[in-house]
Residue frames as a rotation matrix with the C-alpha (Angstrom) as fourth column:
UNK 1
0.584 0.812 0.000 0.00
0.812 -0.584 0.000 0.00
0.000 0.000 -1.000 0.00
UNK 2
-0.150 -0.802 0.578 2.54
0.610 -0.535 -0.584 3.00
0.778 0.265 0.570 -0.31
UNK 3
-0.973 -0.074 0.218 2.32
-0.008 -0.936 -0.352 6.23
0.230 -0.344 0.910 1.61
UNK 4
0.241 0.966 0.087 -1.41
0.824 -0.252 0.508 6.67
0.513 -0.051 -0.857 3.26
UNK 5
-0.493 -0.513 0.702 -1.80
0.145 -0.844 -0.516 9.84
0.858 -0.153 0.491 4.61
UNK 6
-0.141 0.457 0.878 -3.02
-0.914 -0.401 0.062 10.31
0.381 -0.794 0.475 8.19
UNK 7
0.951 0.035 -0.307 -2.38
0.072 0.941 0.330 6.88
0.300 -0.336 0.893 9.00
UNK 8
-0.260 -0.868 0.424 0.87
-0.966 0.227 -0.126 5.32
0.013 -0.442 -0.897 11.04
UNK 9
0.356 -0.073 -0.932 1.78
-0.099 0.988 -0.115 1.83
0.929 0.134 0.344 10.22
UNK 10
0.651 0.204 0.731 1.77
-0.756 0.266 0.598 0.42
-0.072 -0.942 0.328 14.13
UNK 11
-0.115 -0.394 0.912 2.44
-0.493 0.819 0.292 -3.33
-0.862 -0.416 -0.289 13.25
UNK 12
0.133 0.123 -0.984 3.14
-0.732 0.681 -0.014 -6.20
0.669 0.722 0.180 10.76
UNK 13
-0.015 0.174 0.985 1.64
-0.617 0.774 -0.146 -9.42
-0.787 -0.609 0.095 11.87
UNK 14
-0.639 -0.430 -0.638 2.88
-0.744 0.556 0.370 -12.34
0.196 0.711 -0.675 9.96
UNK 15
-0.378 0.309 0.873 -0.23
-0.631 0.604 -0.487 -15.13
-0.678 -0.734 -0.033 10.18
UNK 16
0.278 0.239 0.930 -0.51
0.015 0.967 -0.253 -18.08
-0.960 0.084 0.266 8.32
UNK 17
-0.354 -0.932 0.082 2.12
0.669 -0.191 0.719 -16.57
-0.654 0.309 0.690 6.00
UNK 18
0.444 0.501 0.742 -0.08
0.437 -0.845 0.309 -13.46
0.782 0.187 -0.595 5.23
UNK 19
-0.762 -0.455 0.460 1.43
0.456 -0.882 -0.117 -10.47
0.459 0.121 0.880 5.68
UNK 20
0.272 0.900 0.342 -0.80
0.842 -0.394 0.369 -8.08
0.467 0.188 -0.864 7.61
UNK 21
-0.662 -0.678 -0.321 -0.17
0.716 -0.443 -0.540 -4.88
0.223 -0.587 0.778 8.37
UNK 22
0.120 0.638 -0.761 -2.08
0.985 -0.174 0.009 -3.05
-0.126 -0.750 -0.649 11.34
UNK 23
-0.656 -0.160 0.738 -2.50
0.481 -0.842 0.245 0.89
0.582 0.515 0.629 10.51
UNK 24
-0.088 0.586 -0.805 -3.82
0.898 -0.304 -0.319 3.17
-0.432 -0.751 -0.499 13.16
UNK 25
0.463 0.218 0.859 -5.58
0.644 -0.748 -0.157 6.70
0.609 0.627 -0.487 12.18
UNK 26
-0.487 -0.808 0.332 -3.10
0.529 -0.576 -0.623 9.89
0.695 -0.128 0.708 13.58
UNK 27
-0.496 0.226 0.839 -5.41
-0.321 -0.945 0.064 12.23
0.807 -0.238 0.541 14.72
UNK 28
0.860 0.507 -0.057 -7.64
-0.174 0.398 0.901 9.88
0.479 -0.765 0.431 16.73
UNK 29
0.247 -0.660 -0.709 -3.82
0.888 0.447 -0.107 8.71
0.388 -0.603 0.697 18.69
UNK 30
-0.497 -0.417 0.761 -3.14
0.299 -0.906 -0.301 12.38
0.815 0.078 0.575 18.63
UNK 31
0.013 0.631 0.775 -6.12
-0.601 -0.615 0.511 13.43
0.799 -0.472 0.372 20.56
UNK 32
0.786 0.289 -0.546 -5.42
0.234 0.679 0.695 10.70
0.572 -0.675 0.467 23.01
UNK 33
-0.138 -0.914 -0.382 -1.84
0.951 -0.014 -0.310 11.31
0.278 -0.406 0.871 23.97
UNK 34
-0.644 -0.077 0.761 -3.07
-0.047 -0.989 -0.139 14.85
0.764 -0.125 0.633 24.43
UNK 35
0.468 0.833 0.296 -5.84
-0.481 -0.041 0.876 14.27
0.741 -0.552 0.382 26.52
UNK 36
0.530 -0.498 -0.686 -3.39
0.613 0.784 -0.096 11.73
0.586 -0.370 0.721 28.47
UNK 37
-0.661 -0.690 0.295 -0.39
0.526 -0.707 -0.473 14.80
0.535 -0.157 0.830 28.44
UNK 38
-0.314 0.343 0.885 -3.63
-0.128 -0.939 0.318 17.18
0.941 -0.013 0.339 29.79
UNK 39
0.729 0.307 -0.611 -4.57
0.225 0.736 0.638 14.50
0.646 -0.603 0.468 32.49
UNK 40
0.297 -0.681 -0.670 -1.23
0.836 0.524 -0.163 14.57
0.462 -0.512 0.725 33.58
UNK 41
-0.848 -0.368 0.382 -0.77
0.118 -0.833 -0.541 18.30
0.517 -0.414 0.749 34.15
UNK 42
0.281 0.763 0.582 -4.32
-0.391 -0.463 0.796 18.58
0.877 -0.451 0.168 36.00
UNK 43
0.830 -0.074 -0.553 -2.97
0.491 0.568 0.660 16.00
0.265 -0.819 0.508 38.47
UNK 44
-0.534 -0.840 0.099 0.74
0.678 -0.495 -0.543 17.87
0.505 -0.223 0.834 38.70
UNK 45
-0.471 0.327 0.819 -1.72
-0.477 -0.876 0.075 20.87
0.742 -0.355 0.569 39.90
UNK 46
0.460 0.825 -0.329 -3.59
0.001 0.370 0.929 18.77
0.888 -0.428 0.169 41.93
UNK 47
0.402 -0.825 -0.397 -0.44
0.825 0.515 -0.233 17.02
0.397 -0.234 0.888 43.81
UNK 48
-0.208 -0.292 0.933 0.81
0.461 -0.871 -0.170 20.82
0.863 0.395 0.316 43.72
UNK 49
0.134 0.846 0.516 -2.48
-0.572 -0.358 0.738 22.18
0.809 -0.394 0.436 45.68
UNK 50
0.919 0.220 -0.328 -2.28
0.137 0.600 0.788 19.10
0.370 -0.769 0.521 48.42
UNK 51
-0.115 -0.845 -0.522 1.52
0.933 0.088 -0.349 19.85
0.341 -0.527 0.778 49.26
UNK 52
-0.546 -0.240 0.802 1.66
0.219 -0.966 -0.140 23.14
0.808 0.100 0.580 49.70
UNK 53
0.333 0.642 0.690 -1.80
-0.642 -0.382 0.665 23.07
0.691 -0.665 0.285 51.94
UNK 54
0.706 -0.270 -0.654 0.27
0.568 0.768 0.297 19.71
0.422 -0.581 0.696 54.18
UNK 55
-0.425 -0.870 -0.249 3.28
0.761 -0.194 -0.619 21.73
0.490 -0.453 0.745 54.29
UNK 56
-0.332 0.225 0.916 1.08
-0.176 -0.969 0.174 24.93
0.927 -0.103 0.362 55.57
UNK 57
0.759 0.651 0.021 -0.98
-0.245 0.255 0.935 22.79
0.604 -0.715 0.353 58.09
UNK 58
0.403 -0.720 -0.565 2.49
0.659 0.657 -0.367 21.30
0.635 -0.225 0.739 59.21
UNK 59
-0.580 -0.725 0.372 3.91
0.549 -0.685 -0.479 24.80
0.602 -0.073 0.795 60.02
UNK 60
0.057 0.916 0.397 0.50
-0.142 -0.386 0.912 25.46
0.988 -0.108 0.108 61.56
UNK 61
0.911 0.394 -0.124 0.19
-0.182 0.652 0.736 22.87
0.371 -0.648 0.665 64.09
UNK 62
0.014 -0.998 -0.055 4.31
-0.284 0.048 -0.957 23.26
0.959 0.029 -0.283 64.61
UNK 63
-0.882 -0.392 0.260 3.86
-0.263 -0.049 -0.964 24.53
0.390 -0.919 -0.060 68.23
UNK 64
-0.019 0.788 0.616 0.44
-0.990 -0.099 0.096 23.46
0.137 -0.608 0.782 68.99
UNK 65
0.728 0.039 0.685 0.28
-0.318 0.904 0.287 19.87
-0.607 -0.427 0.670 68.44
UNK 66
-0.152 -0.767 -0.624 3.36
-0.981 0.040 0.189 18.14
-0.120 0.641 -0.758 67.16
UNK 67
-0.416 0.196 0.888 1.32
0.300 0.952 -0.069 15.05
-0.858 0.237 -0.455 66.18
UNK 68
0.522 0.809 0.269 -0.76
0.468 -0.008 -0.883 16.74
-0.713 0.587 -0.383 63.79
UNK 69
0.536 -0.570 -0.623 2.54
-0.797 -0.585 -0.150 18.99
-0.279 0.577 -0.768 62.48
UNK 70
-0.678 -0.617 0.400 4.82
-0.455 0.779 0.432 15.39
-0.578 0.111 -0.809 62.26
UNK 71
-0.403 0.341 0.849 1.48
0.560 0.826 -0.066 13.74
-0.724 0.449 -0.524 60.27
UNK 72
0.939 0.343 -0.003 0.87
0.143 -0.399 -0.906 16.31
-0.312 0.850 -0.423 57.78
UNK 73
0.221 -0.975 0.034 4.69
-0.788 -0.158 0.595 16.57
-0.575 -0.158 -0.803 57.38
UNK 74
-0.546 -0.061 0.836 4.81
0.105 0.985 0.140 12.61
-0.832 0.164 -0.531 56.55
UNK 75
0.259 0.527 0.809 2.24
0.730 0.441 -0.521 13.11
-0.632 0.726 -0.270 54.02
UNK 76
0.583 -0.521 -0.624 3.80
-0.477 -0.841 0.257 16.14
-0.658 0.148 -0.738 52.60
UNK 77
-0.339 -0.936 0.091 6.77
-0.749 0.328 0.575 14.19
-0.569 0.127 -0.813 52.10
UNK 78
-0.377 0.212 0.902 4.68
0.641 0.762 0.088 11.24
-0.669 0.611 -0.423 50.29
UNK 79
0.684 0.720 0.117 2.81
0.552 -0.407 -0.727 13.85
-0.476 0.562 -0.676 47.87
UNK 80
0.324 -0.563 -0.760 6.41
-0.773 -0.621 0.130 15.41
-0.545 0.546 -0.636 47.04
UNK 81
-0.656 -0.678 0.331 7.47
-0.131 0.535 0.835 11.63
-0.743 0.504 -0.440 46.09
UNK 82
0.060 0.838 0.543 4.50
0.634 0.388 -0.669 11.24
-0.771 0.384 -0.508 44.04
UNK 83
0.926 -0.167 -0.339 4.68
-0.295 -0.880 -0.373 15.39
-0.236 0.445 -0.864 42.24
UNK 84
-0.012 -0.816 -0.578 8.84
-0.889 -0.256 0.380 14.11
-0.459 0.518 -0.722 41.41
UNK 85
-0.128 0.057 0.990 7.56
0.555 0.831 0.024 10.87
-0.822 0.553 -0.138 39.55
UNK 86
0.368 0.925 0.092 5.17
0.569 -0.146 -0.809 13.12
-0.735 0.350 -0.581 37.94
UNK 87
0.518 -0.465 -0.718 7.42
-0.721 -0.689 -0.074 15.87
-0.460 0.556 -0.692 36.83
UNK 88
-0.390 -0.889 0.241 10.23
-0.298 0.369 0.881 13.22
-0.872 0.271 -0.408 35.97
UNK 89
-0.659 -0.103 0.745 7.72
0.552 0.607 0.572 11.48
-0.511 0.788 -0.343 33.27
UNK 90
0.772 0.362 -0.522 6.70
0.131 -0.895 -0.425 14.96
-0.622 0.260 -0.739 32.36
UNK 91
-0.178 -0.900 -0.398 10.25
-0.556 -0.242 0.795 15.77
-0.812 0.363 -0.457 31.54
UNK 92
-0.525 -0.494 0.693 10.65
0.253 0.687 0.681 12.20
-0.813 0.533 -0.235 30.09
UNK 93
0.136 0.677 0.724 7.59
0.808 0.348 -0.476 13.50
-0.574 0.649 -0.499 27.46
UNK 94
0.764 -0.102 -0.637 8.87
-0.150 -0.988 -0.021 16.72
-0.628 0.112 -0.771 26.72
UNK 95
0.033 -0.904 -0.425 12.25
-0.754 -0.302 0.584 15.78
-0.656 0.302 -0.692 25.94
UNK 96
-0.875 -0.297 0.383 11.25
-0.124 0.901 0.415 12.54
-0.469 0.316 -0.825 24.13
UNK 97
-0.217 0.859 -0.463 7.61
-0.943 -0.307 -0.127 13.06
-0.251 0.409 0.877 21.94
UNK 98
-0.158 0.110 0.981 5.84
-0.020 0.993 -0.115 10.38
-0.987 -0.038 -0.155 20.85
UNK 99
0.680 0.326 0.657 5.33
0.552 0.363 -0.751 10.93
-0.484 0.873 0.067 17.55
């Protein structure tokens, strides 16, 4: 089949020595990987929003109760490891596109 336009050859599947080859339409993969890429920055804001208000409550509750400043602290700290996955396979999509 030569050149199709708005198509991306995906795969060739080789069954019962037929040749087949598996062609997906662009724009429909497009509008996914965007919607995917748009997902991922609402959560980065999300992730964003919830540290910032832990690390406030933390600094809150410093001198009043230092259970409630040590357990918003702790989760703090799990919502920053979560926000440097995020960013990292941000990066990794920036600096690497899929198409």
């Amino acid at each position: 089949m030569g050149n199709i336009p708005f198509f991306s050859k995906i795969a060739v599947v080789y069954m019962a020595g037929f040749q087949i080859i598996v062609y997906i339409y662009v724009p429909c993969l497009m509008k996914f990987i965007m919607s995917r890429i748009s997902q991922l920055h609402r959560y980065r804001k999300h992730l964003e929003e919830r540290y910032n208000k832990l690390v406030e409550r933390a600094n809150d509750y410093k001198y009043e109760d230092e259970c409630k400043s040590d357990r918003s602290a702790f989760k703090a700290m799990k919502v920053l490891e979560k926000l440097n996955r995020l960013k990292y396979l941000d990066n990794e999509l920036t600096v690497n596109p899929v198409m």
